[in-house]
N, C-alpha and C positions, 0 to 999 in steps of 0.2 A: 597783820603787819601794818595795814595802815593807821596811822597814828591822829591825823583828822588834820595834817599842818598845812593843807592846803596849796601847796606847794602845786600842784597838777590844773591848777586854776592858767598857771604860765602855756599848758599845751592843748586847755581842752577847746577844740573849734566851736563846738555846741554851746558853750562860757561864755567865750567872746563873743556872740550874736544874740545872747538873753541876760547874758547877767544873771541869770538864777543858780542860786545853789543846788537846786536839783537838776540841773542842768552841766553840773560838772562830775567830773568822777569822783570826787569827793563824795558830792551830797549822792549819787548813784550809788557807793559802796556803802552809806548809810543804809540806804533803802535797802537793798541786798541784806544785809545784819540783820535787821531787825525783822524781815520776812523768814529767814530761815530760824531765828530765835523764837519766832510765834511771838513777837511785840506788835507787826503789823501784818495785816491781811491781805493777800494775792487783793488787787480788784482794780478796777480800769484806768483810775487815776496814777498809779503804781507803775501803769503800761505805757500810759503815754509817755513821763519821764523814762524809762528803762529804754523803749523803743525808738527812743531819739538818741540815742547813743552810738556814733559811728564805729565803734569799735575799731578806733584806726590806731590804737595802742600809741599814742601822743603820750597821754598822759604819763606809762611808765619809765619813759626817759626823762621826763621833768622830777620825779616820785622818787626820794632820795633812799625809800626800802625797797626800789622798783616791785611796785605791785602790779601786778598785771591784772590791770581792772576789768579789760576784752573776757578774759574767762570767767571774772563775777559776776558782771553783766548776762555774758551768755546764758550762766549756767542759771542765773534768775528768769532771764528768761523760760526756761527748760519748766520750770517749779510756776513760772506763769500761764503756760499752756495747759498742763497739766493740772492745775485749777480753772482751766477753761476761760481764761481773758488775752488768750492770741486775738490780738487787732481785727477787727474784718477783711481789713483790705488783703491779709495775709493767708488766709483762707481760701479765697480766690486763686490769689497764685502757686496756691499751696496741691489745689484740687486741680490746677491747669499743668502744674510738675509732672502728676502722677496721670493724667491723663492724654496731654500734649506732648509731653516731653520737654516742656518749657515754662516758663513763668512770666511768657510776656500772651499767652492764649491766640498764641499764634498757630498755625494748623504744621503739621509734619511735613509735608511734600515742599514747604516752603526752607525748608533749614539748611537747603544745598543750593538756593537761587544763585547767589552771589559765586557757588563756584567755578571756575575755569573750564574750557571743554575737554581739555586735557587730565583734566582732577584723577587722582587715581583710588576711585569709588570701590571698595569693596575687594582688591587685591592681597593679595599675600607678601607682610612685608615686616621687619621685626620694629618699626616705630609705625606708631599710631598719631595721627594728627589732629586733637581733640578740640574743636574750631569752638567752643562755647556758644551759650544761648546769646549774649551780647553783641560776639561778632558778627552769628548768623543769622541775627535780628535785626538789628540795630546798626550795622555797619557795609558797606559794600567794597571797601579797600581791600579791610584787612585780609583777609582770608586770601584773595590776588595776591597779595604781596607776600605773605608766607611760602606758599606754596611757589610762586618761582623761587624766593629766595632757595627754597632747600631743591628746588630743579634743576639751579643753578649750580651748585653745590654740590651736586649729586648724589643727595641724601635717600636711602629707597625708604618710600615711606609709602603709609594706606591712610583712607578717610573711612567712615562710616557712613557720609552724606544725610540722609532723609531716615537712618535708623539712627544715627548719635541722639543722647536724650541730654537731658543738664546732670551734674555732677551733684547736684544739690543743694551746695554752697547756700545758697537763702535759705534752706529747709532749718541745718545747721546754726545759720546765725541768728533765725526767729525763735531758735528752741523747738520745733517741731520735730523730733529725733523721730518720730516713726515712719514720715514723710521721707525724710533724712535719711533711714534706713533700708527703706524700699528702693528708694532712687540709686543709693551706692550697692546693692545687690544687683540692681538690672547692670548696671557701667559693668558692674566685676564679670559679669556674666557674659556680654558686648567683649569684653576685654580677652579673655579664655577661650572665644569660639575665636576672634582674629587672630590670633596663639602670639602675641606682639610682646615684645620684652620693654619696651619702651615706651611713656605716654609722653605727647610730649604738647604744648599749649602753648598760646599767643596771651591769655585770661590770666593774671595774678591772682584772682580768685581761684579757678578752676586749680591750677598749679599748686596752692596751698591744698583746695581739696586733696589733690593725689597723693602729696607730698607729706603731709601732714596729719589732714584729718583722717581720713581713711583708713592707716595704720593705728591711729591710737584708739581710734573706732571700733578696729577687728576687722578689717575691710582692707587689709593689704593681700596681693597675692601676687607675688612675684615678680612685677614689673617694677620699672626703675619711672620716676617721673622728672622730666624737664619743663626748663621754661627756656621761652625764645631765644631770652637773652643771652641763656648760657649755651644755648644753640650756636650761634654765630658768631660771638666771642669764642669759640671752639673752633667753629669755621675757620676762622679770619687765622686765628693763631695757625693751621692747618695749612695754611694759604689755599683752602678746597671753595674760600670765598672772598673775591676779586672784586672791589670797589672803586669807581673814578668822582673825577671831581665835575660839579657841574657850574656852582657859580659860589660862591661864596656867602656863607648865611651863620648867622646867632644863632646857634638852637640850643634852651635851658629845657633840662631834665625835671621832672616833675618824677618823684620817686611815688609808687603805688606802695598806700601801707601793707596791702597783703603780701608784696615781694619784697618790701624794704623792712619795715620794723619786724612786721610778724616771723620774714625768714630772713633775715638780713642779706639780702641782693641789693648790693648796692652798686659795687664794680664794674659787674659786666654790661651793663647798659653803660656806662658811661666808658669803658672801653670801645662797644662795637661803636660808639659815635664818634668817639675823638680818631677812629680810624679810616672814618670818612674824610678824604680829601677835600677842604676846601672848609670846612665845618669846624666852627671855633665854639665849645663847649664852654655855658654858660649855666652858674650854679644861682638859685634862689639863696638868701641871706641863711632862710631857714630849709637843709637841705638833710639827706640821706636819715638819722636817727630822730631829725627835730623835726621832717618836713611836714606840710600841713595839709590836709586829706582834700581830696578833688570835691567832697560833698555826696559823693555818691556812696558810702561805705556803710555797712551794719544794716542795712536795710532799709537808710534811713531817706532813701530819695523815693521810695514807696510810701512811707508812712507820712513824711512830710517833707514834699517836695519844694517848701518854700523856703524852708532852714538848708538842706541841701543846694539849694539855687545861691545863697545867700555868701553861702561858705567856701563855693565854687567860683564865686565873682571875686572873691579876695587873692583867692590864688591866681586868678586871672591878671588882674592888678598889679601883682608882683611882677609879672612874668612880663608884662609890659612898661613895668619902670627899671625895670632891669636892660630895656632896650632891646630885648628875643627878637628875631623874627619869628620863630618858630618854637610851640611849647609844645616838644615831646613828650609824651608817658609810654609804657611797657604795659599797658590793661585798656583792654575792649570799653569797660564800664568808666575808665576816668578821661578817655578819650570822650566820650559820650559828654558824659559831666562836663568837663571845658570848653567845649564845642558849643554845648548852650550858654555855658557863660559867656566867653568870646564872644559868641552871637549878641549879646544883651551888651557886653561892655561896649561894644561899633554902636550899637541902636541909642545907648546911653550917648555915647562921643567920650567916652573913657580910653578909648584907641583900640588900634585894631592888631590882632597878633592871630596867625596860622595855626591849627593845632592837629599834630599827626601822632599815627602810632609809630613806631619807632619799626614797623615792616615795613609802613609805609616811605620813609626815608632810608633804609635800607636797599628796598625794593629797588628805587628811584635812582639809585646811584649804585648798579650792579654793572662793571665791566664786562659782561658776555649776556 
């Protein structure tokens, strides 16, 4: 379907920081064609363009056949492994998945630090609260702040703690389907002994995994999957979740592509915020189907994290000429992603702007 008119040049993040054509989805669905046509050869030059592709699906809303470039990408990836030119760096986390339970080679007994004393580890309960390798790596809020919210709320729910493992999500988006496949058997199997009818995630990746990939995988079994957002949005609707005002603040939405374009979540985050008292809901120029990816997406803040950093400062920039106090996102990982930008935009003198996950400003403003 894609016709070559270039048009995807207007969304692709990776474009505007190189100016290369192999660096947009255009010149990326090239490379795809003529690898599966046998014009060009699997080999590492091939990888490095392919692998720098955020898969933040920008490009298919600019794409007037909307081609969904994310799945040609992928699936070249899939046919690049498979000729044995997966990245190095992707092997490591690939071998840390299947052996840590994670992809940051971090040790197990550490995936419950950040939890509460009160955590309800290992309980019988029909929602499951699948904390991801991001937040239980990588973050110390979030996880706190979920878990009162739904305590609040009175949601009965169980953890896994020190046995949850990753969903796979990166196995997935490097092409590594056997990695991928291993990792989504152990979760199904995790899933079956705590007998839960509900998974439910704070990660917009993870939340696609459940949501999406897994079933098309062959990897559904009976549970239902959520995300936070439509958690509390449901809450609040409910009124089972009571919110007060604390002082008055700017807070602009930073929509995550795995819950905004990929599954279209775009309301309910910006519902459970504008339901916060005192909180004046503030949109970036380019928002909900056009918005522009945190830098951390496709796997491309492993493979190169200077194009990711880069892409990450822009969105920063926005969010501070917009006059935000605060730049919420709805994902572990673009929370992460903005938080070094932010850091770097202050060091620069670009200005300074807060940046939480949206439990976190939740959390913070819970009436009981």
């Amino acid at each position: 379907a894609c016709i070559q008119c270039g048009f995807c040049r207007l969304g692709c993040p990776t474009y505007a920081q190189s100016g290369l054509e192999a660096m947009n989805a255009r010149g990326r669905v090239s490379l795809a064609f003529h690898m599966l046509t046998g014009n060009l050869s699997p080999s590492k030059e091939v990888a490095e363009r392919l692998y720098n592709c955020m898969l933040c699906l920008n490009c298919k809303f600019t794409c007037p056949a909307q081609v969904n470039v994310a799945a040609i990408v992928q699936a070249a990836r899939k046919r690049l492994v498979e000729k044995g030119h997966l990245p190095k760096i992707f092997k490591q986390l690939m071998a840390d998945m299947i052996d840590l339970g994670n992809p940051f080679n971090q040790p197990k007994e550490k995936r419950a630090d950040s939890y509460p004393d009160n955590a309800p580890v290992g309980k019988k309960a029909p929602t499951l609260l699948h904390l991801g390798c991001s937040a239980s790596y990588q973050d110390v809020k979030i996880i706190p702040s979920v878990m009162k919210i739904l305590d609040a709320a009175g949601v009965d729910f169980t953890a896994l703690g020190e046995e949850e493992v990753c969903c796979g999500y990166l196995a997935y988006l490097v092409g590594d389907m056997d990695t991928f496949n291993k990792v989504a058997k152990t979760n199904l199997g995790l899933f079956k002994k705590a007998g839960v009818k509900e998974v439910l995630t704070t990660c917009a990746g993870c939340h696609k995994t459940f949501a999406d990939i897994y079933p098309h995988e062959g990897h559904q079994d009976g549970y239902r999957a959520e995300h936070i957002v439509e958690t509390m949005e449901r809450l609040i609707g409910e009124g089972k979740l009571k919110l007060k005002e604390k002082k008055a603040r700017k807070v602009i939405y930073h929509d995550p592509c795995d819950l905004g374009r990929h599954l279209g979540v775009y309301e309910p985050p910006r519902n459970v915020i504008s339901a916060i008292p005192g909180i004046e809901l503030l949109e970036f120029a380019q928002n909900r189907a056009l918005a522009k990816c945190c830098g951390g997406g496709g796997g491309v803040k492993a493979f190169d994290n200077e194009l990711g950093g880069e892409i990450g400062l822009e969105r920063v920039k926005q969010a501070i000429a917009a006059e935000a106090d605060l730049l919420v996102s709805a994902c572990p990982s673009c929370k992460n992603s903005l938080n070094q930008a932010a850091a770097r935009a202050r060091k620069e003198g670009l200005g300074k702007i807060k940046v939480m996950d949206i439990t976190e400003l939740v959390a913070a403003h819970l009436a009981k």
